[in-house]
N, C-alpha and C positions, 0 to 999 in steps of 0.2 A: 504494500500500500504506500504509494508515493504523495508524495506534498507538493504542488504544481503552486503557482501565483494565485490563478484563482480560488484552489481550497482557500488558501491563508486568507483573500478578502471577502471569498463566504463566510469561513470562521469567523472571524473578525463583526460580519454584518449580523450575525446571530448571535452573538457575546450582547452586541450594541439592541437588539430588540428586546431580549432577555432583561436585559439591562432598564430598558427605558419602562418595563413592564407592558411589553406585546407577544411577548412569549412566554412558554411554559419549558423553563430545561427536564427535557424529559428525560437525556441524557445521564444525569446527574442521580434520578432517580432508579434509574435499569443500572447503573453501576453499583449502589447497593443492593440492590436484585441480585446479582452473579455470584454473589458467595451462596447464594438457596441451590443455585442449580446444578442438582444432580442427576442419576439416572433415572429415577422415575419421574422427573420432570420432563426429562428431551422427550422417554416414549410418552408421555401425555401428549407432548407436542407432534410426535409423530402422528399418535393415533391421529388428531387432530386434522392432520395437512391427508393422512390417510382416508378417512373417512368421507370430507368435505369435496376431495377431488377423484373419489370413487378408484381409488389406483393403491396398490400394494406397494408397490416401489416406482419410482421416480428413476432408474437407470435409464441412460442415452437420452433424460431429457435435461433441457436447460428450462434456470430457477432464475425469478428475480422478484428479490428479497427488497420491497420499493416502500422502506421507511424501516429500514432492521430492526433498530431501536437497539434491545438488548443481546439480538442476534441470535436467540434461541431458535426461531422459526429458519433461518436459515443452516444453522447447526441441524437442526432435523430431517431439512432439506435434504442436506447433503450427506448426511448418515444414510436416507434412504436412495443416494447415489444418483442424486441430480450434480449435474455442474452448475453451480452458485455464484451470480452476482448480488452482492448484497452494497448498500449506497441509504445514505441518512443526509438528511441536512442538517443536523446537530452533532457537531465532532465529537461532546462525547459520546452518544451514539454510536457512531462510528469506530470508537475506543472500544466502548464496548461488546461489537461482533468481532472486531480484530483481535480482541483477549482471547475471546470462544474461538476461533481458529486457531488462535497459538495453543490453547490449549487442547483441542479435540482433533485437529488437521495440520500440525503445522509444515509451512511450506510448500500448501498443497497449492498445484498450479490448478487445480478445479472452483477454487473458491476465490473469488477474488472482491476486498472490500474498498469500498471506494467512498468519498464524500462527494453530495450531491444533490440537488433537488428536483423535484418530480414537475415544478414549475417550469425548469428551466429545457428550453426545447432544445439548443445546443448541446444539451451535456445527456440530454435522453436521447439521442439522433445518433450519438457515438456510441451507443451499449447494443445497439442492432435488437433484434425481437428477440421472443422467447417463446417456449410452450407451454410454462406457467408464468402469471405475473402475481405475487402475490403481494398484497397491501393490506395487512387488515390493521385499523384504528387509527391510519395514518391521515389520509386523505384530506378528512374533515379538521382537519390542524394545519393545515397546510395557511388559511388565510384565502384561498380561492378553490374551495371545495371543488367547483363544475368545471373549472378549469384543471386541477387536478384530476379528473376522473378523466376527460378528453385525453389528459395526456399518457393514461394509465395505460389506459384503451388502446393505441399506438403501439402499445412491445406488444402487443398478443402478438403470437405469429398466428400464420391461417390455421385453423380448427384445432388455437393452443386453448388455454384458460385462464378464464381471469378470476382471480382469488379476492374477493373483498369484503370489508364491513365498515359499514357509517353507521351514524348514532343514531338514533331513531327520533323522530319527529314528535315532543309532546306537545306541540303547539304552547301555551302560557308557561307551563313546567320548561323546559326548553329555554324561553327568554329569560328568565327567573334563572338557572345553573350558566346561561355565560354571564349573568353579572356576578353573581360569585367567583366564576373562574376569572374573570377579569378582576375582581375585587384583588383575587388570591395572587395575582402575577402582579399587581402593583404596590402590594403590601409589604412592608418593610418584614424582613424575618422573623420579629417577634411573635407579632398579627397575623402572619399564616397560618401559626398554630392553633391560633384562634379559631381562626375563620375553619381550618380542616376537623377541629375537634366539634365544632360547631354543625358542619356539614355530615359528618358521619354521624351524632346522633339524629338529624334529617334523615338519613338514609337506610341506616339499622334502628335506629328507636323502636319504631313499630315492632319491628319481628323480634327485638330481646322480650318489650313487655308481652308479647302474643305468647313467647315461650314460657316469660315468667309465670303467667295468668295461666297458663297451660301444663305447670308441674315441673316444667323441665328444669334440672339443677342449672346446666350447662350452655353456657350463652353463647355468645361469639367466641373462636377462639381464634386468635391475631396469627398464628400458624397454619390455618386451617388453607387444606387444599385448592386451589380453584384450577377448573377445566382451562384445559391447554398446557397444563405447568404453569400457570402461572400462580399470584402469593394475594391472600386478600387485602396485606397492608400495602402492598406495592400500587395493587389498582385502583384502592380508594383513592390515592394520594394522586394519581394518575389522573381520575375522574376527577378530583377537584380542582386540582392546577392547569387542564389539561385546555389550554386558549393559543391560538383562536380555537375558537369552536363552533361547527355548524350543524344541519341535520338534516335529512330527507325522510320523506315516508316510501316505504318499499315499491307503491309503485310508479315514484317519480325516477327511482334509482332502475325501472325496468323497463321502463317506457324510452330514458337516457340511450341506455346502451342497446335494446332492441333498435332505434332509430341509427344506431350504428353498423349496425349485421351482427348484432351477440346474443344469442338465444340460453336463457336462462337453463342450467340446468339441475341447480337445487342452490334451496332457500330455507334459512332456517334461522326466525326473529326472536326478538325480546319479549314476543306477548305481547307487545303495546307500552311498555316500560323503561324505564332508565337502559339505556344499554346498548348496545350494536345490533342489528341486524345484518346475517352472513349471508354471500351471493356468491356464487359458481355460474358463470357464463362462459360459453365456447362462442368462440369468434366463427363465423364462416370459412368457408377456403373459397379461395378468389380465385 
């Protein structure tokens, strides 16, 4: 992974939005993520990438890993023997899937990480297409949602797959969590903690008192597993700082990419609630 001129002044312009409180370092938080991740997390994330793209293994296809973040999904990618481009617009980010290679792959010329944005048409024009593209929780952080999906949509190769999830649409709920997430990015460190302790009892409140009123000893537990591999302190924290932030209802995000040539091929939502909505679309062959 090389440092060209332009990393350093994308780095540099993501330090300064971070900074000014326009962004969320998500970076920062996947990097304390990576001491959790162990084997039964990658195969959660296997099964995960398994399941959703209906394939047992990923051999002879090319992966791309389009917002890494902590670089688990691409780790798992490439365990099921895809060749892996993984690419973040947050350096640490990008730190953090190049650890997971050092550690799981290293010096493998099949994986290669890059810094970069899914905005940026030049720097996506250079990576050439793929048979998977996958994106999930990225997109909608980006700052130009629909422009990011258009550009997502571009590396499918013909009759490859597009791998994605946006936040779901609660209409008032929805304008209500980006002002807190805006709230939580411009808030001096103290006050984040504020505002996150604040926000999680918002979010679990309900179901501790429904378990309390219901008998249960046993409330949340801050280790407790979450689907994919991933950690439920990691994601609250995720969800709350996680700006910009936008949203679509399932069938704006199908009507999108069907108007593109991409025919849905499984879908699988939040129920109507807090959360991401998952999509599987195969591109046409031209």
């Amino acid at each position: 992974m090389g440092s060209t001129r332009k990393d350093r002044a994308g780095s540099e312009q993501w330090r300064d939005e971070v900074q000014r409180g326009e962004r969320f370092g998500f970076g920062e938080n996947w990097a304390a993520f990576l001491r959790l991740v162990d084997e039964d997390r990658i195969a959660s994330a296997e099964q995960s990438l398994k399941q959703m793209l209906n394939l047992e293994r990923l051999d002879g296809k090319t992966f791309l890993d389009a917002g890494s973040g902590s670089g688990l999904f691409s780790l798992a990618a490439r365990r099921l023997g895809a060749q892996v481009t993984s690419f973040d617009y947050d350096p640490d980010s990008v730190g953090c899937t190049a650890e997971l290679r050092r550690r799981f792959f290293p010096e493998d010329s099949n994986w290669r990480v890059m810094r970069g944005s899914v905005l940026d048409r030049d720097f996506l024009a250079s990576l050439g297409d793929f048979d998977v593209v996958y994106s999930w929780g990225v997109l909608h952080h980006t700052g130009s949602m629909w422009q990011a999906l258009e550009n997502a949509g571009t590396l499918v190769a013909p009759a490859g797959q597009l791998f994605i999830s946006i936040y779901n649409d609660q209409g008032r709920a929805s304008v209500r969590w980006t002002k807190v997430k805006h709230a939580y990015v411009r808030a001096p460190r103290p006050l984040k903690w504020g505002i996150l302790l604040l926000s999680l009892v918002r979010l679990w409140g309900p179901t501790a008192m429904r378990r309390v009123f219901g008998g249960e000893v046993k409330l949340l537990n801050p280790n407790q597993r979450m689907p994919r591999g991933m950690d439920l302190w990691y994601d609250a924290k995720d969800w709350v700082g996680g700006y910009p932030f936008e949203v679509a209802k399932p069938e704006e995000i199908f009507d999108f990419y069907q108007a593109r040539g991409f025919q849905l091929c499984r879908l699988s939502t939040c129920a109507g609630g807090i959360g991401c909505n998952e999509y599987v679309f195969r591109r046409a062959k031209r």
